[in-house]
Backbone as a chain_set.jsonl record, in Angstrom:
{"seq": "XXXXXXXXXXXXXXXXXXXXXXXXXXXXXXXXXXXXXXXXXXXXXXXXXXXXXXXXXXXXXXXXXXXXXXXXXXXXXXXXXXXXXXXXXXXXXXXXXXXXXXXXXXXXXXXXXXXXXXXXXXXXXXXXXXXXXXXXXXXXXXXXXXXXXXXX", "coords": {"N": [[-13.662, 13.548, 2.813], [-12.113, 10.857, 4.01], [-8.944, 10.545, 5.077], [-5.998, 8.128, 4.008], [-4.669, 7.423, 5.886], [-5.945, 7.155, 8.239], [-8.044, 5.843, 7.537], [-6.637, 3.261, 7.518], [-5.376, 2.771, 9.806], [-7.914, 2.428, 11.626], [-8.865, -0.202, 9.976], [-6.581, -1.245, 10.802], [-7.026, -2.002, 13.463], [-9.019, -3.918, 13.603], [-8.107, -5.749, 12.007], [-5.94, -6.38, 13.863], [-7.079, -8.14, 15.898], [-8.436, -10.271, 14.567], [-6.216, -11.413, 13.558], [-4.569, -11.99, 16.173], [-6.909, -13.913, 16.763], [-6.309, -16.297, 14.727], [-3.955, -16.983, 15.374], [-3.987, -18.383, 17.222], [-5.254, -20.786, 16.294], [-3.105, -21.728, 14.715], [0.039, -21.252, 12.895], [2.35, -18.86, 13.196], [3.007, -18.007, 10.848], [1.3, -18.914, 8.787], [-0.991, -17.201, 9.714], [0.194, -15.028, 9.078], [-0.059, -15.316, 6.403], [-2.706, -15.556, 5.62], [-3.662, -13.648, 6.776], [-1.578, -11.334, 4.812], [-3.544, -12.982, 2.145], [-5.964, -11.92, 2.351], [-5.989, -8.474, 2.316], [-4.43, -8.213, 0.368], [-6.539, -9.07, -1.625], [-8.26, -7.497, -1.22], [-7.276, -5.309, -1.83], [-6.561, -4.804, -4.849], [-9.428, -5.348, -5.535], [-9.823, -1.867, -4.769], [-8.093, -0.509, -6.358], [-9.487, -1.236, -9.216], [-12.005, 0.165, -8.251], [-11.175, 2.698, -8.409], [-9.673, 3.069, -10.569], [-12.126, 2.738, -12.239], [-13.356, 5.135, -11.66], [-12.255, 6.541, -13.125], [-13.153, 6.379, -15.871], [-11.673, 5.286, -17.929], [-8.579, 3.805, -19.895], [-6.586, 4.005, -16.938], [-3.176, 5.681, -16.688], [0.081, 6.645, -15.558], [0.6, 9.112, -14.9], [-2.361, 9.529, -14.562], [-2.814, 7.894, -12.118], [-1.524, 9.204, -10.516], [-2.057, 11.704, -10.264], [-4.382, 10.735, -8.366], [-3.539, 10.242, -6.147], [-3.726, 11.396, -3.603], [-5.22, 11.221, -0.931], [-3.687, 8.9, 0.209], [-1.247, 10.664, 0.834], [-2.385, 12.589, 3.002], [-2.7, 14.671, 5.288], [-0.342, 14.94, 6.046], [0.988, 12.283, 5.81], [3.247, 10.722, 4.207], [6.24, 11.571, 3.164], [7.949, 12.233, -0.006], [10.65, 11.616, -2.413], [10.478, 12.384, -5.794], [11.731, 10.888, -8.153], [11.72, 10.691, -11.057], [9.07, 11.467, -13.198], [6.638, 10.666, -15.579], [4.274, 9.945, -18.377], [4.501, 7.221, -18.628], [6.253, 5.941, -16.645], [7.551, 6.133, -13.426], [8.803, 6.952, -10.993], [9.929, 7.136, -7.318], [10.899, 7.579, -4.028], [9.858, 7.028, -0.808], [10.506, 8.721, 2.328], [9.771, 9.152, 4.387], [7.288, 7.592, 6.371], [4.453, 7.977, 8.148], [2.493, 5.402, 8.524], [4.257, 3.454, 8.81], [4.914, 4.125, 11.207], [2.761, 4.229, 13.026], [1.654, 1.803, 12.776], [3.595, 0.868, 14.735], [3.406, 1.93, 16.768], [0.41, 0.97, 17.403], [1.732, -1.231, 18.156], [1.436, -2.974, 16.096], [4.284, -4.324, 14.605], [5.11, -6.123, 13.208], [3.56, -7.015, 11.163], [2.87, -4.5, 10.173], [3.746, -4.38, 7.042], [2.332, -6.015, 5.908], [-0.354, -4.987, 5.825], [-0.043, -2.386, 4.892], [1.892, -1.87, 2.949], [2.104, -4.642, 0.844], [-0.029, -4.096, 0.118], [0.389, -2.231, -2.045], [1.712, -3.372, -4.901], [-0.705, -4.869, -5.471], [-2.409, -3.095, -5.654], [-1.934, -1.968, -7.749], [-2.671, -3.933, -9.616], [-5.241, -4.473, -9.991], [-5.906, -1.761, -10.71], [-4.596, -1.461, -13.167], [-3.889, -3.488, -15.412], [-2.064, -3.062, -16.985], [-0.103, -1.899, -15.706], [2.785, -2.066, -13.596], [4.526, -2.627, -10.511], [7.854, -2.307, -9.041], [10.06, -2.732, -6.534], [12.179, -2.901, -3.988], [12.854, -2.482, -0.881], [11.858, -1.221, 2.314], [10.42, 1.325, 4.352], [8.931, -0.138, 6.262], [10.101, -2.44, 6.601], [12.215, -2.165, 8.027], [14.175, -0.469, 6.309], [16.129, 2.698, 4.802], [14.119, 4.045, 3.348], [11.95, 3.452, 0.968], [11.215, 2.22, -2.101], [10.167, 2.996, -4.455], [9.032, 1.868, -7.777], [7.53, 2.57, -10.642], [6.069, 1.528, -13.971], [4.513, 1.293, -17.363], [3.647, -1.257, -18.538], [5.1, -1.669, -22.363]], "CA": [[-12.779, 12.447, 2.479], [-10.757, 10.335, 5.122], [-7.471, 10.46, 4.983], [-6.214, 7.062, 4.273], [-4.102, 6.788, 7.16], [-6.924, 7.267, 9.189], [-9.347, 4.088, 6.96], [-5.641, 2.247, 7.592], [-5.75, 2.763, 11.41], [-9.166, 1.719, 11.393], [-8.386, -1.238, 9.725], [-5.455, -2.29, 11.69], [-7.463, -2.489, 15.508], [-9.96, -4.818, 13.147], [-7.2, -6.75, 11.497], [-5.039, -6.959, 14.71], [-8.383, -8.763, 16.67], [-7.893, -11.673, 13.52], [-4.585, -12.175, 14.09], [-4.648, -12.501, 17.236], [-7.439, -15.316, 16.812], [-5.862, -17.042, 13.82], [-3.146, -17.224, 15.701], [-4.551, -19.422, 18.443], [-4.975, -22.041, 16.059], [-2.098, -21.907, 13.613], [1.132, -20.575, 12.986], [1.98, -16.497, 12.699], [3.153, -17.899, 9.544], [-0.43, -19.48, 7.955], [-1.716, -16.514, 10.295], [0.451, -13.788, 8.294], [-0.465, -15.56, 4.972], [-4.055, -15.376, 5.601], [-3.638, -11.888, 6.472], [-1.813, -11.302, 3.716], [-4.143, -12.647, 1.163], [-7.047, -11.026, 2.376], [-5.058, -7.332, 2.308], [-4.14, -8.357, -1.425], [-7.701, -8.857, -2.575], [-8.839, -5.816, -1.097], [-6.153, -3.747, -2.934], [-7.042, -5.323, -5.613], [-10.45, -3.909, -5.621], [-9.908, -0.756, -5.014], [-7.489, -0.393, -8.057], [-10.429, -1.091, -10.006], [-12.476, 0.766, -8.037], [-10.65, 3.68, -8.384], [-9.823, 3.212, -11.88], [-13.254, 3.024, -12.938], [-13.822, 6.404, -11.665], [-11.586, 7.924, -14.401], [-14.049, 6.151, -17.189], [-10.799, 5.511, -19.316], [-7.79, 3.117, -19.25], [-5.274, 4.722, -16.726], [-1.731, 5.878, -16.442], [1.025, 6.943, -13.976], [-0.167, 10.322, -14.614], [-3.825, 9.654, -13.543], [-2.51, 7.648, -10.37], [-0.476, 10.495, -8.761], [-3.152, 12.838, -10.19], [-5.364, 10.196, -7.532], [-2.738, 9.857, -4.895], [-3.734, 12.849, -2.393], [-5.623, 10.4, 0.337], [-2.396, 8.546, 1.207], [-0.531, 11.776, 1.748], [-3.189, 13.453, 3.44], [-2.319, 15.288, 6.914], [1.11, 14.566, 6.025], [1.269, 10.754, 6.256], [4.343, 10.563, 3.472], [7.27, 12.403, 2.44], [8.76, 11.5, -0.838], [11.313, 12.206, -3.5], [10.506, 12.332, -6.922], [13.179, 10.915, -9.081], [11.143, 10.287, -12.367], [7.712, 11.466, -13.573], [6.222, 10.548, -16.972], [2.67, 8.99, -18.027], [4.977, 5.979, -18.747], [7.412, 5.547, -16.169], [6.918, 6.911, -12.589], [9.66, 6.523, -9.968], [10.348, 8.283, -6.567], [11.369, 7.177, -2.775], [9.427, 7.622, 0.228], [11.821, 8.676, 3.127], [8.95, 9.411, 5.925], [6.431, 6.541, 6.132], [3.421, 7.962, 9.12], [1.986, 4.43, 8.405], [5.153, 2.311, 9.668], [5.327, 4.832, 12.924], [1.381, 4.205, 13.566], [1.854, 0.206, 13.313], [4.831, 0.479, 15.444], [2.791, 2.449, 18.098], [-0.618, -0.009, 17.827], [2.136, -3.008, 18.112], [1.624, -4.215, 14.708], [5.062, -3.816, 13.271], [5.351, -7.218, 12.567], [2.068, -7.304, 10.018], [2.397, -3.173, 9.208], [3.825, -4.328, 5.824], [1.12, -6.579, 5.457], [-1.249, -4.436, 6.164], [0.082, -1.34, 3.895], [3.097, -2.529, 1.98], [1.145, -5.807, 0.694], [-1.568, -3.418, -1.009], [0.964, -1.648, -3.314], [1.638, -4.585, -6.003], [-1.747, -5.848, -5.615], [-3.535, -2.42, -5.738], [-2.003, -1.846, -9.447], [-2.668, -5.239, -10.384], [-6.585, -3.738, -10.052], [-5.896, -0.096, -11.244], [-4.17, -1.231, -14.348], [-3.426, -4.883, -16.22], [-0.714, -2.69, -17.586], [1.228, -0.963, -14.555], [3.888, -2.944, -13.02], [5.761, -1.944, -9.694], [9.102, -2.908, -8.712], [10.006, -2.241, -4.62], [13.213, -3.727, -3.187], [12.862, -2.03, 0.325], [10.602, -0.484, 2.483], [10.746, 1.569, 5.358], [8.058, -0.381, 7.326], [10.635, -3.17, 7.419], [13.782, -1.431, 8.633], [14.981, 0.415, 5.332], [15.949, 4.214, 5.48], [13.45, 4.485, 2.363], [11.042, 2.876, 0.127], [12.12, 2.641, -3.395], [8.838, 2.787, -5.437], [9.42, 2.0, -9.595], [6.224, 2.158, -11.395], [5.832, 1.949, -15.243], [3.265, 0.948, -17.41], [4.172, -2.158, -19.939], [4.228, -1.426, -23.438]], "C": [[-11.938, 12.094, 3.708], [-9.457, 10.268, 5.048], [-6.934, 8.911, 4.97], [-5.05, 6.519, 5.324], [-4.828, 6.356, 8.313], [-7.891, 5.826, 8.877], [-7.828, 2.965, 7.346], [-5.655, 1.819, 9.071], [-7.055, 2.006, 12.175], [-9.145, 0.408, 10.862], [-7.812, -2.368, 10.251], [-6.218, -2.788, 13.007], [-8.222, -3.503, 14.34], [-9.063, -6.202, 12.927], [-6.242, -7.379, 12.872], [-5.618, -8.392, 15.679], [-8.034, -10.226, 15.717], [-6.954, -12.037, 13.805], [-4.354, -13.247, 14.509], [-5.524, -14.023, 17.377], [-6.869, -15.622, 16.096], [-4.934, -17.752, 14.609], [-2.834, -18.404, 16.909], [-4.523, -20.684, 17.751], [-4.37, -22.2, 14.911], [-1.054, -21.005, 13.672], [1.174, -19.57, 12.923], [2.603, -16.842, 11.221], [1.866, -18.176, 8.805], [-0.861, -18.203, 8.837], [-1.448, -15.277, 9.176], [-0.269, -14.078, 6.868], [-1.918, -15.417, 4.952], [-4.525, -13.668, 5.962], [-3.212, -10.625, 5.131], [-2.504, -11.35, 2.212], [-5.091, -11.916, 0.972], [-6.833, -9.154, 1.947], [-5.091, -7.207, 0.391], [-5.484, -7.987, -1.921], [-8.437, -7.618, -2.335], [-8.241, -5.178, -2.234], [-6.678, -4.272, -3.968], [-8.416, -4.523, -6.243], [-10.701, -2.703, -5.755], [-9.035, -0.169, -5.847], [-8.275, -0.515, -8.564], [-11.168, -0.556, -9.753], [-12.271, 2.552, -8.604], [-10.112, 4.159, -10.307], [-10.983, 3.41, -12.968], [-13.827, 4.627, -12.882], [-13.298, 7.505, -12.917], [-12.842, 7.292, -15.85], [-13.044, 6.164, -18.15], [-9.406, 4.423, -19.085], [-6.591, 4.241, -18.29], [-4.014, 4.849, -16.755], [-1.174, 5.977, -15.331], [0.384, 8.296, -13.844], [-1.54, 10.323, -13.508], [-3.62, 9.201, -11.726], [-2.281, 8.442, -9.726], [-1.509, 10.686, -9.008], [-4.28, 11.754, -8.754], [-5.255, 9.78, -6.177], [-2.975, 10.897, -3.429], [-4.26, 12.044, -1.109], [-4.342, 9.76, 0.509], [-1.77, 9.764, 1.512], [-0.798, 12.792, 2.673], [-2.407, 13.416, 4.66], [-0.514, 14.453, 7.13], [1.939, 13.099, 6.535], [2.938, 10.293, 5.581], [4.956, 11.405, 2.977], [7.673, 11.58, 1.534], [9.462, 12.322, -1.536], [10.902, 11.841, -4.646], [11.53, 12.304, -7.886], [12.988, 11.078, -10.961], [9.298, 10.267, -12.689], [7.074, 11.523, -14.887], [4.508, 9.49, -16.632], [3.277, 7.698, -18.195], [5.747, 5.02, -17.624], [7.42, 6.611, -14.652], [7.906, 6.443, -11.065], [10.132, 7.734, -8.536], [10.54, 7.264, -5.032], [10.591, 8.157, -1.882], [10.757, 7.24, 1.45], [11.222, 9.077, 4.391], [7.956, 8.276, 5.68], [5.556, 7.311, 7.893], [3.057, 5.904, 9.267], [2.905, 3.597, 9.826], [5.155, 2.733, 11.428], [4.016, 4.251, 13.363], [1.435, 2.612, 13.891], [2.472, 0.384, 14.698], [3.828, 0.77, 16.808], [1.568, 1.828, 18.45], [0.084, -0.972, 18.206], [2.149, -4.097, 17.428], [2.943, -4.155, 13.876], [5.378, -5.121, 12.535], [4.198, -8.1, 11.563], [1.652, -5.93, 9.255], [3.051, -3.568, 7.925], [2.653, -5.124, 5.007], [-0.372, -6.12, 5.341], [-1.348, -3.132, 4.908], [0.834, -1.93, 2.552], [2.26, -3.334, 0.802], [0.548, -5.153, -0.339], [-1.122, -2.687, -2.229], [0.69, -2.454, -4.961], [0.234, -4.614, -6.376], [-2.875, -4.845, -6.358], [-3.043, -2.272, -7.489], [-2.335, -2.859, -10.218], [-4.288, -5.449, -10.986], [-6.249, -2.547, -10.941], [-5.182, -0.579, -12.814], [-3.729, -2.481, -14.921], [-1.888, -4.403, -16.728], [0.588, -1.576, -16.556], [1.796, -2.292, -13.653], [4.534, -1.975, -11.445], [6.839, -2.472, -9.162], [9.38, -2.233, -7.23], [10.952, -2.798, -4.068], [13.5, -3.259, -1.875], [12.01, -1.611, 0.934], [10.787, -0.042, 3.634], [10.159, 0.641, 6.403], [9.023, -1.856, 7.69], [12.301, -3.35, 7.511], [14.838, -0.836, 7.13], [14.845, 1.633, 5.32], [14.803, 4.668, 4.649], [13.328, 3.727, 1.709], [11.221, 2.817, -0.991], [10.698, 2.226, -4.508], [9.245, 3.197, -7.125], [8.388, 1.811, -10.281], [6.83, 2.084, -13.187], [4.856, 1.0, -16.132], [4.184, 0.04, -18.96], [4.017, -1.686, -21.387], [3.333, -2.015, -24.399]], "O": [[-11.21, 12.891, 4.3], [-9.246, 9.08, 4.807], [-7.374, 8.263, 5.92], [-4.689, 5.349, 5.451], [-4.518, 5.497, 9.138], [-8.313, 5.015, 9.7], [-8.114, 1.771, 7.429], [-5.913, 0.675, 9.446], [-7.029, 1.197, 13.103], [-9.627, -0.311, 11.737], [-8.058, -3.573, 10.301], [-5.986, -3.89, 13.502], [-7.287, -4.298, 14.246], [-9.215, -7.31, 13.441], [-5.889, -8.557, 12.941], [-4.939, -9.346, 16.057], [-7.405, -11.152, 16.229], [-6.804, -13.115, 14.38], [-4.124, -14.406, 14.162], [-5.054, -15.029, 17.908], [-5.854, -15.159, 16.616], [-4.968, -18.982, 14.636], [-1.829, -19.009, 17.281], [-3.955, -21.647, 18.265], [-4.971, -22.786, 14.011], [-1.131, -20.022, 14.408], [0.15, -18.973, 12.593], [2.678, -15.902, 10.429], [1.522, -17.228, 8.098], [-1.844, -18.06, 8.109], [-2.328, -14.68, 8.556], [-0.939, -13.224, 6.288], [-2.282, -15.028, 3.842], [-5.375, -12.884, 5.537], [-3.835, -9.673, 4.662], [-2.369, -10.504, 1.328], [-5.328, -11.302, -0.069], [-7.694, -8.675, 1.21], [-5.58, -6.432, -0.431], [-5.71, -6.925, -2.503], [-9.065, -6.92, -3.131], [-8.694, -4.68, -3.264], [-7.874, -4.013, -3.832], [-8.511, -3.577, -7.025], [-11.524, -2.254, -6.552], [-9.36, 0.994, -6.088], [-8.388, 0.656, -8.926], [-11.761, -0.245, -10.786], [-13.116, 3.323, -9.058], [-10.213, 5.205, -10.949], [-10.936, 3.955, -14.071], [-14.505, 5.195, -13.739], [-13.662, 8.585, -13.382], [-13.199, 8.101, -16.707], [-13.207, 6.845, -19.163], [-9.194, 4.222, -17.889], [-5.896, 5.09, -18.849], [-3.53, 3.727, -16.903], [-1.63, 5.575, -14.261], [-0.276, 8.61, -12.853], [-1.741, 10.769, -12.379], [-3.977, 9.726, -10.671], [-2.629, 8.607, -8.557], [-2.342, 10.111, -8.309], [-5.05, 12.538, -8.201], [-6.046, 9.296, -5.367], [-2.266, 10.912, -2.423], [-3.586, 12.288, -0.108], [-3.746, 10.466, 1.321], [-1.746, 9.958, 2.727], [-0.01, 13.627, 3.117], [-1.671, 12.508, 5.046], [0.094, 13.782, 7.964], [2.93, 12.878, 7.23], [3.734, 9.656, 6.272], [4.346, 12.177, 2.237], [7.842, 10.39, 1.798], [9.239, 13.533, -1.529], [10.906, 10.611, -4.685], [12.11, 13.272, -8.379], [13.802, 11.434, -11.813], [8.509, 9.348, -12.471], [6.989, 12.669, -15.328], [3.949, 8.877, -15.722], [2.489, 6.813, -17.863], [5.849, 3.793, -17.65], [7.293, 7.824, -14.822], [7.506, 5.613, -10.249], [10.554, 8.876, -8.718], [10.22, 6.083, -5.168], [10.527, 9.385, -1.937], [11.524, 6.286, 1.577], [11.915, 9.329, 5.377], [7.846, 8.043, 4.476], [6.25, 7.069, 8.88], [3.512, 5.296, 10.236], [2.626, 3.295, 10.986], [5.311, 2.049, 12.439], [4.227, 3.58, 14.374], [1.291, 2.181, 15.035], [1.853, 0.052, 15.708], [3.583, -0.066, 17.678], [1.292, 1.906, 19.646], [-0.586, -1.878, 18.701], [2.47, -5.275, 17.584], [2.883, -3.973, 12.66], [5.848, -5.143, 11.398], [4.057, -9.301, 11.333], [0.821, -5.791, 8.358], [2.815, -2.539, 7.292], [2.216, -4.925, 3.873], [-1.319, -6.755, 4.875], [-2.33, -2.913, 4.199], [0.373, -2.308, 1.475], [1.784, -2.675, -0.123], [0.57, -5.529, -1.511], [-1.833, -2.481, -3.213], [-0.154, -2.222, -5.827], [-0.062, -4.397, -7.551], [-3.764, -5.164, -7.147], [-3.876, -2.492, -8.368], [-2.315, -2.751, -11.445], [-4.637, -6.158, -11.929], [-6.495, -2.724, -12.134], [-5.403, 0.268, -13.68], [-2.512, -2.353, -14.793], [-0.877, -5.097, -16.835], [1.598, -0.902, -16.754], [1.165, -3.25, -13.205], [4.899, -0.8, -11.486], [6.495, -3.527, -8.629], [8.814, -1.18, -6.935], [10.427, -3.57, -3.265], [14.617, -3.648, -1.536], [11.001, -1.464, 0.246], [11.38, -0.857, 4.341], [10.792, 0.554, 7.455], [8.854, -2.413, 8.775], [13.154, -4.192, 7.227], [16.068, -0.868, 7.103], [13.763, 2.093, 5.687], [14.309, 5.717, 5.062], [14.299, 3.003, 1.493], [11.646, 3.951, -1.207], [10.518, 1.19, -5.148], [9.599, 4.277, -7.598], [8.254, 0.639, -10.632], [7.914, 2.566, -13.515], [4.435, -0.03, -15.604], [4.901, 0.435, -19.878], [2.897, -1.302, -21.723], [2.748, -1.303, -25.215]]}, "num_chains": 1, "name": "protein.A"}
């Protein structure tokens, strides 16, 4: 299994190459948004991808239980404030990701790149999980404020 900092890294030299052209003939705003949506529909996918593997509708439970590739080789530190199959809340306060942008030179597309895929990826993985996010380290907050829970 790859670590998905490592398929993110990989990613980014691909994604940075686009950009960069988009950017030639249109704004870094229509450039970000086109980066953006593409990012989205991925996540997207692999929420359902990933959900199909359980063969069942999922929870918050099953997610963490599926969460070990982002934290692999110690990409994220977090706190756990709240863990239920309903309701699933905790703060990341190390982000690897945001440091790795920063050091390819993408910091001004690493939320688009990671960030971006949160929302989108539950919006795949579950019709019924919601996340709420008012910060994020990757764009200058001390910590990430991740609120999952699953509608009733």
């Amino acid at each position: 299994m790859i670590p998905m900092i490592e398929k993110r890294r990989i990613e980014a030299e691909l994604v940075r190459d686009f950009y960069e052209v988009l950017q030639k003939s249109m704004s870094k705003t229509e450039a970000q948004e086109i980066i953006r949506a593409a990012i989205a529909s991925s996540a997207i996918r692999q929420g359902e991808a990933l959900a199909a593997e359980l063969g069942k509708a999922p929870n918050l439970a099953d997610f963490d239980s599926q969460s070990a590739p982002w934290y692999a080789n110690n990409a994220l530190e977090r706190d756990i404030l709240h863990a239920a199959p309903d309701r699933m809340e905790y703060n990341i306060t190390r982000c690897a990701y945001a440091a790795m942008y920063k050091e390819m030179g993408l910091p001004e597309i690493g939320h688009l790149l990671s960030c971006n895929r949160d929302a989108a990826f539950c919006e795949g993985y579950s019709k019924d999980m919601e996340l709420t996010r008012t910060q994020t380290i990757m764009e200058g907050a001390d910590h990430c404020d991740f609120r999952y829970r699953m509608k009733e």
